[in-house]
LUMFIBA-502675 format. One record per atom (N, C-alpha, C, O): residue in three letters; y negated, z, x negated. Coordinates in steps of 0.001 Angstrom, whole numbers, plus 500000, padded with zeros to 6 digits. Layout:
N
alaYZX
...
This chain:
253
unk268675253236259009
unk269860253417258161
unk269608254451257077
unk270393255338256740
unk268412254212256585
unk268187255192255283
unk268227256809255310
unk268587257658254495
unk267709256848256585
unk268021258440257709
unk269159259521257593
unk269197260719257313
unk270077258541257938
unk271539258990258246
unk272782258611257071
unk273958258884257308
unk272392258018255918
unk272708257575254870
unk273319258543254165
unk272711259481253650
unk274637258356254099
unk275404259569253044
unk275356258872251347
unk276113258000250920
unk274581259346250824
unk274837258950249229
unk274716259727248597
unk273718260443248687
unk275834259972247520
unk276255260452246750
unk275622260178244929
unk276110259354244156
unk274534261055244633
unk273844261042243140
unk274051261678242380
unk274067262888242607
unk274347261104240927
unk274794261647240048
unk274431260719238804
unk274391259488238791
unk274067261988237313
unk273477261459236375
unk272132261619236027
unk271493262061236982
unk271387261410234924
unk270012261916234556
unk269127261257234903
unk269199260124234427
unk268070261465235696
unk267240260994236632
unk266049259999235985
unk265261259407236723
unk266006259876234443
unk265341259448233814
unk266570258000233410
unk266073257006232881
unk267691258005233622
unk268615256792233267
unk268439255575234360
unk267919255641235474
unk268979254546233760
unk268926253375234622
unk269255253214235706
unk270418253570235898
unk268670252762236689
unk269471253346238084
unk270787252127238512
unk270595250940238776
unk271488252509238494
unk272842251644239139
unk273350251756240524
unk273285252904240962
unk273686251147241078
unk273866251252242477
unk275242250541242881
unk275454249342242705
unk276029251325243373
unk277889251058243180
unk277737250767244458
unk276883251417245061
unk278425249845245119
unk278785249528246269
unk280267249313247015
unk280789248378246408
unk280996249685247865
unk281858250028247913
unk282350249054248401
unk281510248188248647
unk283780248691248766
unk284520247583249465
unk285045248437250879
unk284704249535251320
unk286252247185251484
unk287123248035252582
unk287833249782252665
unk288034250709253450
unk287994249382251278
unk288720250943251196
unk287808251934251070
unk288268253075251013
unk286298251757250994
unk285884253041251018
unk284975253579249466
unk285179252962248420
unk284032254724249508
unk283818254962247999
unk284464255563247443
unk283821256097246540
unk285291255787247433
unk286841256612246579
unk287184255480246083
unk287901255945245197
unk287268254139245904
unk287856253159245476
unk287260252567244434
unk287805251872243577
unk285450253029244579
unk284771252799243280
unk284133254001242752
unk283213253792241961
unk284459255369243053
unk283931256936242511
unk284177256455240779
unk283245256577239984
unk285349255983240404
unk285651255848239187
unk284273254733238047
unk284087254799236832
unk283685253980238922
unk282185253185238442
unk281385253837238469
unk280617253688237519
unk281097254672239235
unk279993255617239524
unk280178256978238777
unk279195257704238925
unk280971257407238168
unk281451258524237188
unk281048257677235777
unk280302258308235028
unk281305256808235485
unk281375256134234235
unk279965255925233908
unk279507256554232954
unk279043254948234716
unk277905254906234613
unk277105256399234479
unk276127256679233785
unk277797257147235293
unk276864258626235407
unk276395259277233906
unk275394259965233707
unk277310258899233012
unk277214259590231532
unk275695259252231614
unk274861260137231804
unk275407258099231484
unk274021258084231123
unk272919257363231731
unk271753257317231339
unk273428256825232708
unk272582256002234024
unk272549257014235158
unk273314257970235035
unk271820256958236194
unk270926257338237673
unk272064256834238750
unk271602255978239504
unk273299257127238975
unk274426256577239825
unk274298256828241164
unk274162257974241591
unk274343255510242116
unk274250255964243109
unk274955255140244134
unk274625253984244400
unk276318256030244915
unk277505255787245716
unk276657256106247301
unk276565257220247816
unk276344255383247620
unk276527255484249257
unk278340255166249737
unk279358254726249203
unk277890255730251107
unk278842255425251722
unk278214254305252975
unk277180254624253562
unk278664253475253190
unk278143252679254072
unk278604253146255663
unk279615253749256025
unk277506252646256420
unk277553253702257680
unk278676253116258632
unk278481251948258967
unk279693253659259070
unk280601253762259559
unk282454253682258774
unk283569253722259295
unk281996253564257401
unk283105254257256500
unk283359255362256543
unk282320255837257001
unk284208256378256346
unk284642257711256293
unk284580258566257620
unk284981259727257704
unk284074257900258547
unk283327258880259885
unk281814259051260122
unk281260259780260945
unk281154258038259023
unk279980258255259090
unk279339257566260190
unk279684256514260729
unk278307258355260452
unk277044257349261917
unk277283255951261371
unk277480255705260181
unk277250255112262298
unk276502253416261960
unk275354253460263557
unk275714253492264734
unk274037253445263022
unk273588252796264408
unk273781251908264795
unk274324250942264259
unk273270252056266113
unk273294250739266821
unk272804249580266016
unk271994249683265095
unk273222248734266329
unk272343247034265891
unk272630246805264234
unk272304245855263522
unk273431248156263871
unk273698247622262349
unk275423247343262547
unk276249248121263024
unk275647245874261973
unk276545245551263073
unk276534244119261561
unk277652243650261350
unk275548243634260800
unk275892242567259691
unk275740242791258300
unk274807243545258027
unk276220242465257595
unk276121242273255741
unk274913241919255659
unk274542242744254824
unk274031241327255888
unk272851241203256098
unk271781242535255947
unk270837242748255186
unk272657243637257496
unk271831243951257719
unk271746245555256221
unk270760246177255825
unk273211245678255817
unk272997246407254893
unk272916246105253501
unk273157246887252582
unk272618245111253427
unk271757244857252371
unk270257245151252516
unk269725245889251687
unk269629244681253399
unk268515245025253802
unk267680246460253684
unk266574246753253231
unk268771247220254327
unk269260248406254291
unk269329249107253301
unk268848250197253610
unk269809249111251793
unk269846249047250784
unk268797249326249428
unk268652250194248567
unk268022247711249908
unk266770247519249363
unk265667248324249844
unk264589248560249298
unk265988248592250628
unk264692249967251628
unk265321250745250681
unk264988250471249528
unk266036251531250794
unk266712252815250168
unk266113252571248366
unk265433253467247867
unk266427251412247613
unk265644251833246514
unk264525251393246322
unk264390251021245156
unk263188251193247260
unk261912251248247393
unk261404252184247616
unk260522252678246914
unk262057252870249152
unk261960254247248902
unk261824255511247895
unk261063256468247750
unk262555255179247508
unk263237256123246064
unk262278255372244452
unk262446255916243361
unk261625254501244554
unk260716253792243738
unk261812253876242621
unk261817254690241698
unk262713252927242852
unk263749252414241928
unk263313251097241761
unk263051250311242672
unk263216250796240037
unk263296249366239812
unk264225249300238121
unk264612250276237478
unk264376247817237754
unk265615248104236973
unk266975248251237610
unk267810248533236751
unk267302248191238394
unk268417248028239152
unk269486247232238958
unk269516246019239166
unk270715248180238400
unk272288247596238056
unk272545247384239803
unk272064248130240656
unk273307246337240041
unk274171246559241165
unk275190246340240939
unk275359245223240451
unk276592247309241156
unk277818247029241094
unk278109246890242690
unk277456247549243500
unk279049246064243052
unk279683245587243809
unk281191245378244061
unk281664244435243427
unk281983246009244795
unk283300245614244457
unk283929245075245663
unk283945245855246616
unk284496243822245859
unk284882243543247017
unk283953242922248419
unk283431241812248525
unk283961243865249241
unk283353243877250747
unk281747244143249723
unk280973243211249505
unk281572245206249342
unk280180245720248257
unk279431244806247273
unk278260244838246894
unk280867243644246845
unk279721242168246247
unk279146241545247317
unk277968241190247317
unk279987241370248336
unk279096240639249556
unk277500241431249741
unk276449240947250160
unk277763242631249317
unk276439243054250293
unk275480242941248922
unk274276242745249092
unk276045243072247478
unk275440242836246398
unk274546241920246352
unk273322241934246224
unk275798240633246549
unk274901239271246612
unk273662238939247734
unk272747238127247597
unk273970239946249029
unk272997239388250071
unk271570239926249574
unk270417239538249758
unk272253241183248735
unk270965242254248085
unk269770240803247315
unk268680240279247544
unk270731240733246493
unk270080239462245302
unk269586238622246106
unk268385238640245838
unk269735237971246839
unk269144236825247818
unk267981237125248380
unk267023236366248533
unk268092238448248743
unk267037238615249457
unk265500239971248764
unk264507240443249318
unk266035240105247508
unk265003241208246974
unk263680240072246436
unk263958239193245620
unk262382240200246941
unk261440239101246793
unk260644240227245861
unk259565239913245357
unk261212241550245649
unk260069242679244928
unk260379242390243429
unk259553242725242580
unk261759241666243013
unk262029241612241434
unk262914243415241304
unk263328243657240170
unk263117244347242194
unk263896245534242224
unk265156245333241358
unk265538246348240775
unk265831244265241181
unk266913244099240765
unk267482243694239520
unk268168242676239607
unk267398244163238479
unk268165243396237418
unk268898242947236853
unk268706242205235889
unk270314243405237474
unk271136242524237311
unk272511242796238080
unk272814243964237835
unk273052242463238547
unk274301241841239409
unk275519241660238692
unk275767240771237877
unk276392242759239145
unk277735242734238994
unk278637242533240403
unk278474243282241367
unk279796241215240401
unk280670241409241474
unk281802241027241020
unk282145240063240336
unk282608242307241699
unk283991242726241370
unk285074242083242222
unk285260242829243184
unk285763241161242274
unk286355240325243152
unk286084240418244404
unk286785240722245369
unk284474239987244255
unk284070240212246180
unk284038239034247041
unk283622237900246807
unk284425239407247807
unk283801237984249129
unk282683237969249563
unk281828238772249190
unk282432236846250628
unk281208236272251070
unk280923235277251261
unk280068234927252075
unk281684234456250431
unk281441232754249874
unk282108232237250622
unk282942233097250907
unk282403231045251368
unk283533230136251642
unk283393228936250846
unk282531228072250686
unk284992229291250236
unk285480227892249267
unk286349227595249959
unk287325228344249907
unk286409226627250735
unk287322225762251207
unk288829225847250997
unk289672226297251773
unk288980225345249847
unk290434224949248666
unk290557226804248521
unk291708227144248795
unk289944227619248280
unk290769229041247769
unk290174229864249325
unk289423230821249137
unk290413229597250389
unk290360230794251217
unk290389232392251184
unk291106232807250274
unk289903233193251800
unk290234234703251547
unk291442235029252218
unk291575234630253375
unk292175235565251781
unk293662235812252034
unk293407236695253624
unk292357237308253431
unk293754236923254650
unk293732237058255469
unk294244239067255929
unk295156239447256663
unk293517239672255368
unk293429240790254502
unk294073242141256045
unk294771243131255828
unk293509241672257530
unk293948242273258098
unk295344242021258773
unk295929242919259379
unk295762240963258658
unk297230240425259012
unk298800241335257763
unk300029241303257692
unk297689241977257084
unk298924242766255874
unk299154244027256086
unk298214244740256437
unk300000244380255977
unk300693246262256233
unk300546246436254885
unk300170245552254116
unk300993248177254414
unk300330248589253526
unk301333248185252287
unk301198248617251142
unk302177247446252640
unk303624247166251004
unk302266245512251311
unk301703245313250235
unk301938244855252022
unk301642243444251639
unk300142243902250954
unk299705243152250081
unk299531244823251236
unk298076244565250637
unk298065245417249016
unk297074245600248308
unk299467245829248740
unk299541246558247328
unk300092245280246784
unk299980245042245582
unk300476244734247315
unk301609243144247029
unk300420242043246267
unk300288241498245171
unk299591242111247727
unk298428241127247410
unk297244241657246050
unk296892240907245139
unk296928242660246169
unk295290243211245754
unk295814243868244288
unk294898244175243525
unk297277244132243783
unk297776244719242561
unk298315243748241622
unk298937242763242023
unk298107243979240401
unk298872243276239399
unk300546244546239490
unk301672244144239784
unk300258245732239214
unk301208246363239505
unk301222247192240812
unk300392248053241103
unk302235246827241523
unk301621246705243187
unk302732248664243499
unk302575249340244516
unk303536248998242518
unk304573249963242731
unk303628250717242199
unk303898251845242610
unk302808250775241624
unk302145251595241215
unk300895252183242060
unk300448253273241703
unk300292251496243196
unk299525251862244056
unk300376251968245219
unk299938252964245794
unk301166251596245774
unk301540251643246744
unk302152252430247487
unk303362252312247294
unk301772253609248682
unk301800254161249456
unk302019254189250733
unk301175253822251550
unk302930254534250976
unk303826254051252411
unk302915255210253273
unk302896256404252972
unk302212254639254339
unk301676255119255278
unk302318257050256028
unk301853258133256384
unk303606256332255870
unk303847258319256671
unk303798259015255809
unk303565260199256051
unk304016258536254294
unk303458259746253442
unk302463260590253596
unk302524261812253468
unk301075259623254009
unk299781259984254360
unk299546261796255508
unk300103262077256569
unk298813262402254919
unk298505263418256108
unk297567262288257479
unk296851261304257294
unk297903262844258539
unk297360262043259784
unk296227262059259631
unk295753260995260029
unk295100263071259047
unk294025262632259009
unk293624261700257908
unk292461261304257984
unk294417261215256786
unk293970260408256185
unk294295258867256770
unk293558257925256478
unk295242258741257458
unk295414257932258513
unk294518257819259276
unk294209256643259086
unk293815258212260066
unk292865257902260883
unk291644257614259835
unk290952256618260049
unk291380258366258816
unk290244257585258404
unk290586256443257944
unk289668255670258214
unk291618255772257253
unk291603254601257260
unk291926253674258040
unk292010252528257596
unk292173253942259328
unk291989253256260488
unk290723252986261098
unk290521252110261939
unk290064253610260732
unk288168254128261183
unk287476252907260026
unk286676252097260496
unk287788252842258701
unk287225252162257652
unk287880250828258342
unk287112249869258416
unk288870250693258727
unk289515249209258983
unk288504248701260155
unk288071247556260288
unk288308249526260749
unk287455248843262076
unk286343248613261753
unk285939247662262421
unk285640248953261109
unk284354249268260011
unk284229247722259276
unk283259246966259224
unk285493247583258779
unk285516246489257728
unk285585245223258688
unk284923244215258441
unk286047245278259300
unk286631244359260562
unk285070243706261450
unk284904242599261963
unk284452244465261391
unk283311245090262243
unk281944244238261474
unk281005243641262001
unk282230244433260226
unk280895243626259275
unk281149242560259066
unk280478241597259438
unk282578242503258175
unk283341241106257966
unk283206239939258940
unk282812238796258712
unk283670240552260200
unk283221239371261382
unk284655239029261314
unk284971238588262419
unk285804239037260396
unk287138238804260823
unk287620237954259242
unk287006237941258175
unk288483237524259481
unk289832237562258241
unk288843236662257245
unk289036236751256032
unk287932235917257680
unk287283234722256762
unk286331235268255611
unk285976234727254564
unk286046236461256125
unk285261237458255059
unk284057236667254128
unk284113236551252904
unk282764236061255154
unk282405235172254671
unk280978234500255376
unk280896234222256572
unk280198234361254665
unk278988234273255741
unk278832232870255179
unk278665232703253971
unk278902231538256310
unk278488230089256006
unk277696229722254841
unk278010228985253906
unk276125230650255149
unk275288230285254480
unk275065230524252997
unk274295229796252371
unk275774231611252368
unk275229232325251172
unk275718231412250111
unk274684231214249474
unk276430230897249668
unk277046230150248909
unk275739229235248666
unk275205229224247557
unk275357228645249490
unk274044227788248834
unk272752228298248218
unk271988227828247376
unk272781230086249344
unk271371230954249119
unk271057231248247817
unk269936231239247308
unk272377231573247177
unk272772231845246027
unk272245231115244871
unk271881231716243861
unk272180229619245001
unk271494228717244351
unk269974229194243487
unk269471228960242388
unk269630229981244701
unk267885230294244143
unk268260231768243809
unk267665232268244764
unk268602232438243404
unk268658233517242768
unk268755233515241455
unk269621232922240812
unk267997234084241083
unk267505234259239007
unk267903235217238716
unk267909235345237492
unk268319236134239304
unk269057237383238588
unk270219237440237745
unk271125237135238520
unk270639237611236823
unk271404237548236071
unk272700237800236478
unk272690239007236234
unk273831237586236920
unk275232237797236923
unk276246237956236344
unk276661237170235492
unk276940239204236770
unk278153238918236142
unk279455238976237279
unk279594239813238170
unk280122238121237041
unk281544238047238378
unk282757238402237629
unk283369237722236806
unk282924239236237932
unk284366240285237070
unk285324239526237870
unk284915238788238767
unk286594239654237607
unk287702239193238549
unk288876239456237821
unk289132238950236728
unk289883240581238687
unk291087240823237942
unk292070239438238004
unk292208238772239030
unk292595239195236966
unk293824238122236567
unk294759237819237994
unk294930236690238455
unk295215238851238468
unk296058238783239368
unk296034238673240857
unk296968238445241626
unk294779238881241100
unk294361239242242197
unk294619238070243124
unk294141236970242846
unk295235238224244038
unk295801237395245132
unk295280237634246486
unk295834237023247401
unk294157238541246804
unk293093238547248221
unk292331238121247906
unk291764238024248995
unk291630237658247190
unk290401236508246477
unk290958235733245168
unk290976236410244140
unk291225234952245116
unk292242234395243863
unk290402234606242312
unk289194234817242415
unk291439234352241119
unk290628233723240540
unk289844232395240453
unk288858232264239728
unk290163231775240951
unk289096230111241601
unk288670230013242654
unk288651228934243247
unk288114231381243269
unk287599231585244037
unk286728232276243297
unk285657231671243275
unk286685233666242434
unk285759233890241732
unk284724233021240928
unk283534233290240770
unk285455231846240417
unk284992231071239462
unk283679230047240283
unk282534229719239972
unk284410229844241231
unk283436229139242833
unk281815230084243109
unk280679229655243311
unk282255231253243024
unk281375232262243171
unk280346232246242255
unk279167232136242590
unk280822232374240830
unk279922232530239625
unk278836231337239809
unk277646231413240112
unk279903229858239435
unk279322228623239987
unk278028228274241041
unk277251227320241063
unk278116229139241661
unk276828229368242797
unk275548229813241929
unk274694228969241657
unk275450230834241599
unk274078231310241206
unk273866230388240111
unk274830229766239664
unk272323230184239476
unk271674229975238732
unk272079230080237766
unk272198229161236955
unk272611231996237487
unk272465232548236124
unk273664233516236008
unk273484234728235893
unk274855232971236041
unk275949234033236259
unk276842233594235236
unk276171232877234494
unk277916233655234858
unk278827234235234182
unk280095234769234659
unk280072235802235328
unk281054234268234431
unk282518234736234829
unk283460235225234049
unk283295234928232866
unk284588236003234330
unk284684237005233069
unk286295237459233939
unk286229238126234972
unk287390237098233488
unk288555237777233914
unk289110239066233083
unk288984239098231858
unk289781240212233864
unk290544240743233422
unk291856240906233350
unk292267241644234246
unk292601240542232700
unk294032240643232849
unk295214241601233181
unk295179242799232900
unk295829241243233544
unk296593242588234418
unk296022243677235186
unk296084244905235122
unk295510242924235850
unk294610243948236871
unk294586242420238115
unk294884241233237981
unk294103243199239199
unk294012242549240674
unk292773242613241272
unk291809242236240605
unk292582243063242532
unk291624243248243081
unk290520244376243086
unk289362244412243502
unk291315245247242479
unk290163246383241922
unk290463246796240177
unk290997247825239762
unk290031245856239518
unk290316246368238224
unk290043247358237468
unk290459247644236345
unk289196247950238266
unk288883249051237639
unk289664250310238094
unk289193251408237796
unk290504250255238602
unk291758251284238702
unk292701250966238118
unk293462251799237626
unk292925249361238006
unk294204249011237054
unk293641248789235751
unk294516249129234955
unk292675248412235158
unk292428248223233581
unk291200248711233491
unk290309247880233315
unk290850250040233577
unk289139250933233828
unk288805250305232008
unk287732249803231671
unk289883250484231165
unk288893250370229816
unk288324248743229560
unk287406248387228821
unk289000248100230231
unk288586246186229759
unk287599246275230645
unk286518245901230191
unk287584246754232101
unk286780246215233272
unk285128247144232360
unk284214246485231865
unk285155248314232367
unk284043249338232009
unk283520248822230262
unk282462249232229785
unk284492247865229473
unk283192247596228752
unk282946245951228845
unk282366245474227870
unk283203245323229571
unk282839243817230480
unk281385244594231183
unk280259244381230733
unk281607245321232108
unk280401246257232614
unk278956246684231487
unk277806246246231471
unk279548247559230760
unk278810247948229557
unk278267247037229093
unk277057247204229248
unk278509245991228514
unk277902245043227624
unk277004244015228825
unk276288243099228420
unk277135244264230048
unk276477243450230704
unk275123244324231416
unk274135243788231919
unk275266245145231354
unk274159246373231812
unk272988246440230627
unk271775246447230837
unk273720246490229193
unk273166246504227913
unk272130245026228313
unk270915245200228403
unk272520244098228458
unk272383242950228453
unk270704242272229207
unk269828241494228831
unk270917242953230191
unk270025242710231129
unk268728243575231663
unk267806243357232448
unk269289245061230525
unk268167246240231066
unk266831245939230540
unk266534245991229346
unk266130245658231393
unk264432245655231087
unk264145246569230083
unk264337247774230246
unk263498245879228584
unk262499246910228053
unk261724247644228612
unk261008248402227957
């Protein structure tokens, strides 16, 4: 994976290294985390392999496996101190990150209304059953304000997000967006957390976030209001200093 790996760096090479992780829609959906951090942190946007048109090899095929995936990439790179932002599909792979880093690489954990977990009582809204008026409906506090009627689109931006859907479809494993086990794995993780969650957000509710936090050891839950599923396009200044003060928080002397 680390081979064929499109990531995108930016920021002073001597700053904290942060590591943005992207959801369904792609890294255009979190460029705006990865710009912010860049002022003065080591930012670093992959694209995960088979988003945008990119290679996925063979056999990489679980959340698992790019997390895994991941953690190679900043060993490689002799990264430690490690922000992880996560947004969405990208907390899942956040959290699998945290579960499974036995090097201490990681310091602290941000997830942005992500899945992974199964809570029973708050299910994940069933994310591929929606056309593009239901998932601005679902994922927006102000849903007229993102929302983009498909033939607007040039055809090739259409196909790439038909390419990311299969992609998402493809890791996810399907509408449950959710791996049995992690919810308990979670238990033994000492890394510090923080679980952002926009107010409105109706593809992962807020008590589903709260379920989430509840899991780890050492986490923390934190809403933003008037914002949804990506708050950091609908409220960048509440979501970016919730962020800030939690990066401050946790950076290794």
């Amino acid at each position: 994976m680390t081979s064929d790996l499109v990531l995108a760096v930016s920021g002073p090479a001597t700053g904290r290294p942060v590591l943005v992780l992207h959801g369904g829609g792609g890294p255009a959906t979190v460029a705006p985390i990865a710009e912010h951090f860049a002022a003065s942190a080591l930012a670093l946007l992959p694209t995960h392999p088979g988003w945008n048109g990119t290679a996925r090899p063979d056999g990489l095929t679980r959340i698992a496996d790019l997390a895994i995936g991941y953690l190679r990439v900043l060993r490689d790179r002799g990264l430690s101190d490690v922000l992880v932002v996560g947004s969405s599909l990208g907390g899942w792979i956040g959290a699998e990150m945290a579960a499974a880093d036995t090097e201490g690489l990681i310091s602290g954990l941000a997830l942005v209304d992500a899945v992974g977990i199964e809570v029973e009582e708050e299910p994940v809204r069933d994310f591929f059953a929606l056309d593009a008026r239901g998932v601005a409906t679902y994922a927006y506090y102000d849903s007229e304000r993102f929302y983009v009627a498909p033939e607007d689109l040039p055809a090739e931006r259409r196909a790439a997000m038909a390419g990311n859907m299969a992609a998402l479809r493809l890791f996810a494993g399907g509408p449950a967006m959710a791996d049995p086990s992690l919810r308990a794995r979670l238990a033994q993780v000492a890394t510090p957390a923080l679980v952002l969650w926009g107010e409105a957000d109706r593809i992962v509710t807020p008590a589903y976030g709260s379920a989430y936090a509840a899991a780890f050891e050492n986490a923390r839950f934190a809403t933003v209001p008037q914002a949804g599923h990506l708050p950091h396009l609908e409220q960048p200044e509440r979501t970016f200093a919730l962020l800030d003060a939690f990066a401050a928080e946790t950076r290794r002397a």
